[in-house]
Residue, then its C-alpha position, 0 to 999 in steps of 0.5 A: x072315640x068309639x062312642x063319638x064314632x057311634x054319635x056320628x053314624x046315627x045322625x047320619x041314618x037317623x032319617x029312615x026310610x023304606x026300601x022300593x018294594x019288589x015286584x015279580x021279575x026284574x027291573x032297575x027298580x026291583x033289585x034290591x028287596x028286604x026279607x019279609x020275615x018274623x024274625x025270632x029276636x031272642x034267637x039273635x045275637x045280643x052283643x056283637x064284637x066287630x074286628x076291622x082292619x084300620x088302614x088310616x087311623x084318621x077315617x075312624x069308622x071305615x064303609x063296611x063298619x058304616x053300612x053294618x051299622x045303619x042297616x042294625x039302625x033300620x032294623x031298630x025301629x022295625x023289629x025292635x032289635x039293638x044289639x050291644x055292638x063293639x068295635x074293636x079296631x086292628x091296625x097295620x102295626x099291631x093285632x089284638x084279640x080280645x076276647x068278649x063275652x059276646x054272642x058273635x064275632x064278626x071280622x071284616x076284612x075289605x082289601x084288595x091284599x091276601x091278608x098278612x101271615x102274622x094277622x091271619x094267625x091272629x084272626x084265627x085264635x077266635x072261635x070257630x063256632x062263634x065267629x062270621x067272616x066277611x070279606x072280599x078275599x077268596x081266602x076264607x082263612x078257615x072259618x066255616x061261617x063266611x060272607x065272600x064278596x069277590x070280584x071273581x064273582x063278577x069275572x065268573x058270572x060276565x064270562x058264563x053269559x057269553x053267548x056261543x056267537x062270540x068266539x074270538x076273542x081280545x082281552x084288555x087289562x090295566x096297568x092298574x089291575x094286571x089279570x089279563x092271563x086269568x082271563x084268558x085262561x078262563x075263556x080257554x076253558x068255555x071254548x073261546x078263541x084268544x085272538x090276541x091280549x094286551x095291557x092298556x096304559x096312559x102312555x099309549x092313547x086309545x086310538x093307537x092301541x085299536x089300530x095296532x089291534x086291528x091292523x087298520x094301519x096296515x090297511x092303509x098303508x098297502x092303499x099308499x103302496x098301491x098308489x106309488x106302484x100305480x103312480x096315481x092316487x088311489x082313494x080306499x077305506x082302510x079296514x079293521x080285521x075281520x077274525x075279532x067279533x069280542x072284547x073283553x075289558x078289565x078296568x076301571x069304570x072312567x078307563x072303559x068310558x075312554x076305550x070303549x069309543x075309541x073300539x067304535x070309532x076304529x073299527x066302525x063296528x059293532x063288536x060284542x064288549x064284555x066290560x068288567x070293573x076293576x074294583x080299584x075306584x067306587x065310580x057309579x054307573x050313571x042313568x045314562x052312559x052315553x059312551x058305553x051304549x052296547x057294552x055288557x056288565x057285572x057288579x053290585x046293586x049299588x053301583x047301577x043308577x037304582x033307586x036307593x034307601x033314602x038313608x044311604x047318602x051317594x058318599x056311601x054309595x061304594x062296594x065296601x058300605x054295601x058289604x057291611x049292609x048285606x052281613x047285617x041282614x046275613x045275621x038275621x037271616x042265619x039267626x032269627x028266620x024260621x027257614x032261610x033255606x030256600x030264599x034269596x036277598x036281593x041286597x045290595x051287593x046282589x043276590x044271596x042265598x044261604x047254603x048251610x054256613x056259607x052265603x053264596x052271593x051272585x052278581x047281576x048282568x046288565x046291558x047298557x041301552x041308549x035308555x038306560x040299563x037293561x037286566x039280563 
């Protein structure tokens, strides 16, 4: 089953071909960059043993197995690097470590769930020394050599931009992605001003929850007032507040397609929009966003409309495959380069440094244009 698996994703990046090359500063076409280093291939790990979670036994390979293994293939005919990989799938129902001989373990863990007591005491028992883990998780489960790919990242570095012009604020979660406190205490500590908090849901439109927001019921209804006590019509625009000058939004791309229009047409004004993706779907950015022109963001490379490697077909364009991609290149970098101290990957889940055995990642900030993305 392993070897069909294997079968599968070499046809699927059998078809290679360059990354767009980076120029100095930034643009939407010089975000990703492949090292440009003679790597030392005796140095490299000869046989990696993979341990993934499989959540459903009928996806045999999951994305972050996938883009590991096509960026290994990319490297195949580059630098003449083929490592003996295994993997060696865990499943919800059971955990078992075998313990190969190999140079380097590898653990993926890619779950929006703290791992479980009894697999996190199983995981542990691979040496310390020998044994990478990558995941999206904050719990770096006591192993020194980790790649941590958190959405936390993305909160950390949306709300560290935040210029001091905008001061208060109100703070929108899902239902499908309750975080709205973490948030709010967040901006608490870089001075922010929370003017109020609320969780959006299907049940309540858009329209609704921003005239509540903004009072601009209220407004309208002391125009009737005035015009029963005056007997009289009395024609007046109704008003939105005037102490909100921010949004912050923690949902879904599709959710802030939706909210975003419904703050402009309310209010008919133009709020600063902070915007930051819940994780909980893989919706790409599109060239244009028509609905989220003005709006600030943080994510991953691969979610933006860049040019991508040919070899990456738009069914792996998702956070998972391209955390898979960038722990392929984490190895060469920890293993085969003479000196990665000072350099940054730009990868597809954003830049990367290497500070001693852990990989510091930072997202990219971007503003959505009438043309398009602009990097800030």
């Amino acid at each position: 089953m392993k070897n069909i698996s294997l079968i599968l994703i070499i046809l699927l990046v059998s078809a290679c071909s360059s990354i767009p090359k980076s120029n100095e500063g930034e643009s939407s076409n010089t975000l990703i960059q492949k090292p440009q280093f003679n790597y030392k291939i005796k140095s490299l790990p000869q046989t990696i043993n993979i341990f993934f979670f499989q959540k459903d036994e009928k996806i045999l390979v999951p994305q972050e197995i996938q883009g590991f293994i096509a960026n290994s293939f990319f490297y195949n005919s580059r630098i003449s690097y083929i490592p003996k990989i295994i993997l060696s799938p865990i499943t919800y129902t059971q955990c078992k470590i075998k313990q190969n001989k190999v140079n380097l373990n590898i653990v993926f863990y890619v779950s929006n769930q703290p791992m479980d007591k009894s697999y996190k005491e199983c995981i542990q028992k691979l040496p310390k020394a020998k044994t990478l883990f990558v995941s999206n998780n904050l719990d770096e489960m006591g192993f020194d050599n980790t790649f941590i790919v958190s959405r936390e990242e993305e909160k950390y570095k949306l709300i560290q931009n935040i210029p001091e012009s905008s001061s208060r604020f109100v703070v929108i979660d899902s239902k499908n992605n309750i975080d709205k406190n973490s948030i709010v205490n967040l901006l608490k500590d870089y001075k922010k001003e929370i003017v109020t908090s609320k969780t959006y849901n299907n049940e309540t439109t858009s329209q609704t929850m921003f005239s509540e927001i903004l009072l601009v019921d209220r407004s309208k209804e002391r125009i009737r007032k005035l015009s029963r006590r005056l007997s009289e019509k009395v024609s007046g625009t109704s008003r939105s507040r005037e102490d909100i000058d921010t949004f912050f939004l923690s949902l879904d791309l599709k959710e802030a397609r939706n909210l975003k229009p419904a703050i402009d047409y309310i209010s008919e004004k133009d709020f600063d929009i902070f915007i930051l993706n819940s994780w909980n779907t893989n919706d790409n950015y599109q060239p244009l966003e028509k609905d989220l022109i003005g709006s600030i963001h943080s994510d991953m490379s691969i979610m933006m409309p860049i040019p991508m490697p040919k070899y990456i077909a738009e069914v792996n364009r998702t956070r998972e495959f391209a955390i898979g991609y960038d722990a392929f290149e984490i190895i060469l970098l920890r293993y085969g380069s003479v000196n990665s101290k000072n350099f940054i990957y730009k990868g597809l889940t954003g830049k990367i440094s290497l500070e001693r055995k852990r990989y510091k990642r930072s997202p990219y900030i971007f503003e959505i244009t009438d043309k398009g993305i602009k990097i800030l």
